[in-house]
N, C-alpha and C positions, 0 to 999 in steps of 0.2 A: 788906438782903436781896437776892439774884441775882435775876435774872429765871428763869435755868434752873443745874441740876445737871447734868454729865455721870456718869453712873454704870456704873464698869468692872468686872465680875465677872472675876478671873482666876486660873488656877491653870496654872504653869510656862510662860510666855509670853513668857520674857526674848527671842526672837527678835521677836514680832509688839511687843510691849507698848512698844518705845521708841519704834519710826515713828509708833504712834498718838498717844504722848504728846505726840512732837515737833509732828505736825500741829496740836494742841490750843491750843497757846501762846498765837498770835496771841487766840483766844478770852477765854483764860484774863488775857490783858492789858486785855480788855473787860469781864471782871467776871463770866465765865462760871466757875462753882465745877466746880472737877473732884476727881474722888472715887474711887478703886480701893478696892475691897474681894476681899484677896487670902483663898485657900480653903486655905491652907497650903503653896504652894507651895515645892519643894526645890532649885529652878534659883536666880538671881538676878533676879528676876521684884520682890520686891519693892526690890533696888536700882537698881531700873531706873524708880522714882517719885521717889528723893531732888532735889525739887526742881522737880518738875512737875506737881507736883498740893498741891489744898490741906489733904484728906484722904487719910490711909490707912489703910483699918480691916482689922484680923484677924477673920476669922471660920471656922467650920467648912465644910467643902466642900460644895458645893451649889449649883445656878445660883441657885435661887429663894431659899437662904437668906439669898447673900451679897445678889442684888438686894433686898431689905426690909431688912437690914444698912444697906445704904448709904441708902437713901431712907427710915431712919429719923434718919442724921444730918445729911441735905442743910439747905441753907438754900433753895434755890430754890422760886421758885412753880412752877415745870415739872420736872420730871424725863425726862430722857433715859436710856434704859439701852441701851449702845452695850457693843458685840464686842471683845475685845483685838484684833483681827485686819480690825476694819473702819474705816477714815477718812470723817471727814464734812469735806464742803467749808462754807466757812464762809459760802458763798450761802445755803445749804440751811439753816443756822440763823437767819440775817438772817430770811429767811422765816418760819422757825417762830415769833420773837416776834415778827413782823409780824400773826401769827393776832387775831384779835377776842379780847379779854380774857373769856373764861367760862369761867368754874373750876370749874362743873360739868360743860362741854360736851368740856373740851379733853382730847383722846386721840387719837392716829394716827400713822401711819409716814411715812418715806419710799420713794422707788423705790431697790429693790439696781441696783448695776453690780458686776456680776464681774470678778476683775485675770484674767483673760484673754482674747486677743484671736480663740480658737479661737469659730468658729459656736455650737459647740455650748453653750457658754457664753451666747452673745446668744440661745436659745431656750429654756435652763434660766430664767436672769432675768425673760426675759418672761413666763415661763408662772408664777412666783414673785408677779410683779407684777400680773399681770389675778389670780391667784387670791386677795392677799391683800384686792385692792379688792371681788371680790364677793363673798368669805365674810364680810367684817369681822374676819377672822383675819390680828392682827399675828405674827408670829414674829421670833425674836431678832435675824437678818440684815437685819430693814426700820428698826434703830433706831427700838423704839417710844418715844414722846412721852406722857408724863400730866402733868396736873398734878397737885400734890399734895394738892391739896383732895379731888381725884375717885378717886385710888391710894388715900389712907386710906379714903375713904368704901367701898371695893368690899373694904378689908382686904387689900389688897398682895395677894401673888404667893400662890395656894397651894401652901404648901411638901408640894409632889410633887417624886420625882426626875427626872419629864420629864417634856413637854408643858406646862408652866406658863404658856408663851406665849399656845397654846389656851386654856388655864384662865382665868384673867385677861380675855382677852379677852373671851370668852362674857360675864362680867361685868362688863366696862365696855361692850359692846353694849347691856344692857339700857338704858343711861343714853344712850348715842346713838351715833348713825353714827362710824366712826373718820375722821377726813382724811388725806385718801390725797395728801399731797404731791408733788410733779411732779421737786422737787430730789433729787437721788442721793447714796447712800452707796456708795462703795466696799470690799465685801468681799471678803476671801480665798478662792480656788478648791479651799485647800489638802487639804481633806477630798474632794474631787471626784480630785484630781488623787493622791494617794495611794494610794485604796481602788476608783476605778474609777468613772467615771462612772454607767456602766448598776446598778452593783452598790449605788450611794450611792442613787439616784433611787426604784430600784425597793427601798430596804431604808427610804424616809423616808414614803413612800406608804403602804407597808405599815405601819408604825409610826401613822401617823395614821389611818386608816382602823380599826385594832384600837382604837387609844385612844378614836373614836368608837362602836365597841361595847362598848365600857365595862371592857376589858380593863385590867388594873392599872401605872399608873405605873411603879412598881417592877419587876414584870416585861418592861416596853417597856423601864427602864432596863439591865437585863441586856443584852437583846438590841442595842441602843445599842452596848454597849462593846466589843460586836465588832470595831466598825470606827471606834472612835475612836481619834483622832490622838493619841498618845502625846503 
């Protein structure tokens, strides 16, 4: 049995989806299971796993359905669910099974670093990074961390079409504080840098803030695909 799962949710990623796999390897030589669960994509997104992962599951599109997809067929005792579009350095996982073994207790992220070298990027991160460590709100860019004892026990991801991150979280909150890791993950700016910095920030804010007045999933997901990256 692994120590940890990487788990990829993706749909048409043949661009980001090979650099993340490539990075993976060394891991994967260490016993680390890696797993994409593709959402039906029409690019070559899935030939771009032949031989770099140990799973590859089909599934229906969805973040949250493919994340429960895949960490229904992991072997690991941790599950990581990581970005087609974000790199983890492999300090940053040394770390994470360096954590105290409880399989109740273990849930949390790490710190984003964004691929760009603009300011404005080193103030979006930060402000990503102090607000995920004092809400206890992991989101999908912090590569969050469960184990799998503690993911089944809260019933996985509720299959909503957005916010699931939130959702999830609130419930593995109640079981305990998340660890706010100091090691970084590298993600992609690419949604920043396409649709507009002020236009991304001020449309995600908004998005959260409705979803915590209890506005519907569904219709946040609408407004989402406005400005998602094809």
């Amino acid at each position: 049995m692994p120590e940890l799962s990487i788990i990829i949710p993706t749909l048409n990623e043949e661009t980001a989806l090979p650099v993340t796999l490539a990075s993976l390897q060394s891991l994967r030589r260490e016993g680390v299971e890696i797993i994409v669960v593709d959402g039906g994509s029409t690019d070559k997104t899935v030939c771009c796993t032949e031989g770099l992962v140990e799973q590859l599951v089909v599934s229906s599109a969805g973040r949250a359905v493919q994340l429960n997809k895949g960490a229904q067929v992991a072997r690991g005792k941790v599950l990581l669910f990581l970005h087609a579009d974000t790199l983890l350095a492999d300090r940053a996982i040394k770390k994470l099974l360096k954590q105290p073994k409880q399989p109740t207790l273990c849930w949390g992220r790490f710190k984003v670093k964004l691929d760009d070298t603009a300011i404005v990027f080193r103030i979006i991160e930060t402000m990503m990074n102090w607000r995920s460590c004092l809400t206890g709100i992991v989101t999908g860019d912090h590569a969050m961390f469960v184990s799998k004892h503690l993911f089944e026990q809260v019933g996985g991801y509720p299959c909503i079409e957005l916010m699931e991150d939130i959702a999830i979280s609130k419930k593995l909150k109640k079981v305990s504080k998340p660890i706010c890791l100091k090691e970084t993950v590298t993600t992609s700016c690419r949604r920043w840098q396409v649709n507009g910095v002020v236009k991304t920030v001020l449309l995600m804010w908004f998005l959260r803030w409705a979803y915590f007045f209890n506005a519907e999933p569904k219709v946040l997901a609408q407004k989402y695909r406005q400005i998602r990256i094809k």
